[in-house]
ZAMARGU-4260 file (C-alpha; in steps of 0.2 Angstrom, whole numbers, plus 5000, padded with zeros to 4 digits):
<rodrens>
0) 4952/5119/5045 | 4965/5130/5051 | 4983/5123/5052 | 4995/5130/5064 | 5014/5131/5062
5) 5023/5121/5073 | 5039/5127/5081 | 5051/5115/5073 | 5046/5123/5058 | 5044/5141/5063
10) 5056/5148/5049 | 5055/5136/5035 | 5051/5139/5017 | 5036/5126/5019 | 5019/5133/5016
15) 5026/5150/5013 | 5030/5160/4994 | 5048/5156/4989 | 5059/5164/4977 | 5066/5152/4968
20) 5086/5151/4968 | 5097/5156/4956 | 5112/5153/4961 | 5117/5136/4972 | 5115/5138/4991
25) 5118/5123/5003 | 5108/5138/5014 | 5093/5133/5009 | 5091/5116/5018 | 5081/5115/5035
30) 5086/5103/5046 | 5069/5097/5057 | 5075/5087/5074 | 5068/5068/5071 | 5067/5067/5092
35) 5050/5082/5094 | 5040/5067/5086 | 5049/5053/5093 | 5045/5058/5109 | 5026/5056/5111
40) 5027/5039/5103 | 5040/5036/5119 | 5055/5031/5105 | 5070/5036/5114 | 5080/5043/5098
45) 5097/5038/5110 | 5090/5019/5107 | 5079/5018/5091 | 5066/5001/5091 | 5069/4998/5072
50) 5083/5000/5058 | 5079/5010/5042 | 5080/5024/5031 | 5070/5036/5023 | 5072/5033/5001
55) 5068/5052/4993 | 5069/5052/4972 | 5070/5070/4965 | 5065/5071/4948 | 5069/5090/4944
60) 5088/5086/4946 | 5097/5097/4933 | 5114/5108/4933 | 5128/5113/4919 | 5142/5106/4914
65) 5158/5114/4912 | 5154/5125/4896 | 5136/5126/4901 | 5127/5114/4894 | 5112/5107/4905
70) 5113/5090/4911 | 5098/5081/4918 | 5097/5067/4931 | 5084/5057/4943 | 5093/5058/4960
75) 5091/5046/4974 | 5095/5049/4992 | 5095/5038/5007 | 5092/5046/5022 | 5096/5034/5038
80) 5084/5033/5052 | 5097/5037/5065 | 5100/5056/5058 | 5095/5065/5071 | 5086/5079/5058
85) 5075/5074/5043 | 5077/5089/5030 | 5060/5097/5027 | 5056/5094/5008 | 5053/5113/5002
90) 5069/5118/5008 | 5076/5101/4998 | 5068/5107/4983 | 5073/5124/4983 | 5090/5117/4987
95) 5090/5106/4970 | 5084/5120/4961 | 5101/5130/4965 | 5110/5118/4955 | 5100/5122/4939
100) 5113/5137/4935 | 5127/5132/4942 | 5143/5123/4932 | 5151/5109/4938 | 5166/5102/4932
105) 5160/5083/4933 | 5145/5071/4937 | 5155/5066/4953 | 5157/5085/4957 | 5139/5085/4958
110) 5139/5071/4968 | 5151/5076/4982 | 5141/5092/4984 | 5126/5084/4987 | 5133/5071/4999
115) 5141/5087/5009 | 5128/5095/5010 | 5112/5084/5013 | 5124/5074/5029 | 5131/5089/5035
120) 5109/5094/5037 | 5105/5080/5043 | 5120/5076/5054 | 5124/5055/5047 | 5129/5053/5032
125) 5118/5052/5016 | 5117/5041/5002 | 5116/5048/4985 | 5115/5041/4967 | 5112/5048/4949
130) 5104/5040/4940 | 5099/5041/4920 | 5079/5047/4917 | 5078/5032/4905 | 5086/5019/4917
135) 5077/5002/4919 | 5075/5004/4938 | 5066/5018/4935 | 5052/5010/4928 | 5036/5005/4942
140) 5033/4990/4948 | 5020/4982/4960 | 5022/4978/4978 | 5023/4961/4983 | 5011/4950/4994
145) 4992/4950/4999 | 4981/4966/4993 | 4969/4973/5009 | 4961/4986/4998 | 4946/4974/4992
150) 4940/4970/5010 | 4923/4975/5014 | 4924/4983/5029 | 4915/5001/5035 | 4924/5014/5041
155) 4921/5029/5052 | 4936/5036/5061 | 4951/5044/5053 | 4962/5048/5065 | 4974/5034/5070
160) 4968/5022/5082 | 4978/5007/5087 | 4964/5001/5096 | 4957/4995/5079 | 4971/4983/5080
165) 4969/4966/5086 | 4976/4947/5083 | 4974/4931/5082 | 4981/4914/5091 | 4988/4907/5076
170) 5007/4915/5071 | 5009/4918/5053 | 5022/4925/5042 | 5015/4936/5029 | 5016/4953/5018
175) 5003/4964/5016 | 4998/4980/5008 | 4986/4995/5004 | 4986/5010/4994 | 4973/5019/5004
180) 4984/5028/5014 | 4983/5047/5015 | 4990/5060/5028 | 4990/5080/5028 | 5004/5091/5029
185) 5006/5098/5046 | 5008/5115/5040 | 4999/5116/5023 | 4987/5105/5025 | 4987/5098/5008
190) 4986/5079/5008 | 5000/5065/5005 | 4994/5050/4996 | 5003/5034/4998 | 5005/5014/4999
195) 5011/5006/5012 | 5020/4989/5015 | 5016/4978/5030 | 5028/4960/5031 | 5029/4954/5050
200) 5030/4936/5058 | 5020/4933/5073 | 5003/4932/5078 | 4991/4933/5065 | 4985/4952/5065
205) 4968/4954/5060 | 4966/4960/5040 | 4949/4969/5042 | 4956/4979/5060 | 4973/4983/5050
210) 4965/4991/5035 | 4954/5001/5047 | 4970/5007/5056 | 4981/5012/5040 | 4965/5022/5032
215) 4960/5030/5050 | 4977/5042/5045 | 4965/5049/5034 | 4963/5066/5043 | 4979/5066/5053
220) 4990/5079/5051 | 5011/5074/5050 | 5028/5070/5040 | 5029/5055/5029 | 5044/5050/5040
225) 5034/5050/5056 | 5019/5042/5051 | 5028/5027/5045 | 5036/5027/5063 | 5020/5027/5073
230) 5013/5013/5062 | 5029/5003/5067 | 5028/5007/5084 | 5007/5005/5085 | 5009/4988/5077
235) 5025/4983/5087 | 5016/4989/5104 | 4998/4980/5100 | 5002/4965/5089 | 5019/4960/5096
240) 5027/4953/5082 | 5043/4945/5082 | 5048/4953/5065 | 5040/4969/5056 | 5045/4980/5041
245) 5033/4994/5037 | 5037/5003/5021 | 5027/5019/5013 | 5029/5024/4995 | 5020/5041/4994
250) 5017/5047/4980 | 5027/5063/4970 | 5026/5081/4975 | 5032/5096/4969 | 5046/5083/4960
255) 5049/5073/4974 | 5042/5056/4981 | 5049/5048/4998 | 5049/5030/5005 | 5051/5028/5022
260) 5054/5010/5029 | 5055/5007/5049 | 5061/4986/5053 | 5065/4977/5065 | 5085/4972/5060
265) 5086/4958/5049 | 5074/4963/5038 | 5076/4974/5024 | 5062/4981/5010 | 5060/4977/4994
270) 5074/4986/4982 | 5075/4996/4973 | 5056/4997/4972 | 5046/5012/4963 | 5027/5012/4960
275) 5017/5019/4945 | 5009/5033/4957 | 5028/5039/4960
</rodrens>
């Protein structure tokens, strides 16, 4: 299959042979406008539908202190839905790896640089922790509600469809989930494993439809952050609930693992939350 660049991401590291930094450089970071993807779902990025936020860990977090000495860290950033740029995740990583050989005075040093940086890229500001790689919430945990994974159901499109969607008279309240989703890299093409999070309260949406529609990503090509969108939007649009959180937790590249959620206000995910596959 051949994969074609899009503009948005003409000049960016991704997919390309990178150098690897060796001294810190906020340069690195490549801002990608959330509104190009926005559009053809018709979300108005002026007027968002949902709340939300886009939850990155890096695990290759590492600089020197004062008298060179490395210090190590898992960091975790929050990225809010109303930025009007999503950071590209090669460019992140090469970011991070600046810091490997560069001293800072403190752990809050460290901090304040990253928060500059990453809000200034983004344009909103970003959330960012430090946090110890033996720290208990660290460790995986399971998502919580019913499991659609175990449904015998056959399959034969994998490219979203939200006419697989349908529902029922009866309204419900429910959380469901499946680790069957998997999207592609617009640009490489390699694939993004994940598990995604549906909790909603209105009419009851068919279980046997809504697996069909998370796996028919199967073959589709875009960012973590936008598929999470046009699920939301799909499910928002076909099952008209009066309340929906979608969260994906996909799994770790290149040390880094993202989680976006997409809600209607007044719902929040499950957190802090990290799965074995992260």
């Amino acid at each position: 299959m051949t994969h074609h660049r899009p503009e948005t991401l003409k000049n960016a590291p991704l997919g390309r042979e990178s150098a690897y930094p060796e001294n810190y450089d906020a340069g690195l970071l490549y801002p990608i406008a959330r509104a190009t993807n926005r559009a053809p779902l018709g979300i108005d990025d002026t007027r968002l539908p949902f709340i939300g936020a886009d939850e990155w860990h890096a695990f290759e977090m590492s600089w020197l202190n004062a008298r060179g000495k490395p210090v190590v860290a898992v960091a975790r950033f929050t990225l809010p839905a109303e930025s009007p740029h999503l950071i590209e995740s090669k460019s992140w990583k090469l970011y991070l790896n600046s810091f490997n050989q560069t001293r800072f005075a403190s752990r809050g040093d460290v901090v304040q640089t990253l928060t500059r940086d990453l809000s200034r890229a983004a344009g909103e500001s970003v959330g960012v922790e430090l946090l110890g790689v033996d720290d208990d919430e660290l460790m995986p945990q399971r998502l919580p509600g019913k499991c659609l994974d175990e449904l015998d159901i056959s399959v034969d499109d994998y490219t979203p469809s939200a006419s697989l969607l349908s529902v029922g008279e009866d309204s419900v309240e429910e959380t469901l989930y499946s680790h069957l989703l998997k999207s592609n890299c617009p640009v490489t093409g390699q694939p993004d494993w994940g598990s995604v999070l549906i909790r909603y309260k209105g009419p009851q949406i068919n279980h046997e439809g809504l697996l069909r529609y998370l796996i028919s990503y199967r073959q589709h090509q875009d960012f973590h952050e936008h598929c999470v969108e046009h699920i939301f939007t799909d499910l928002m649009h076909h099952a008209k609930p009066v309340a929906l959180l979608v969260l994906a937790r996909y799994v770790r590249r290149g040390g880094l693992d993202i989680s976006p959620w997409r809600a209607t206000p007044g719902l929040a995910p499950p957190h802090p939350l990290r799965l074995a596959r992260q």
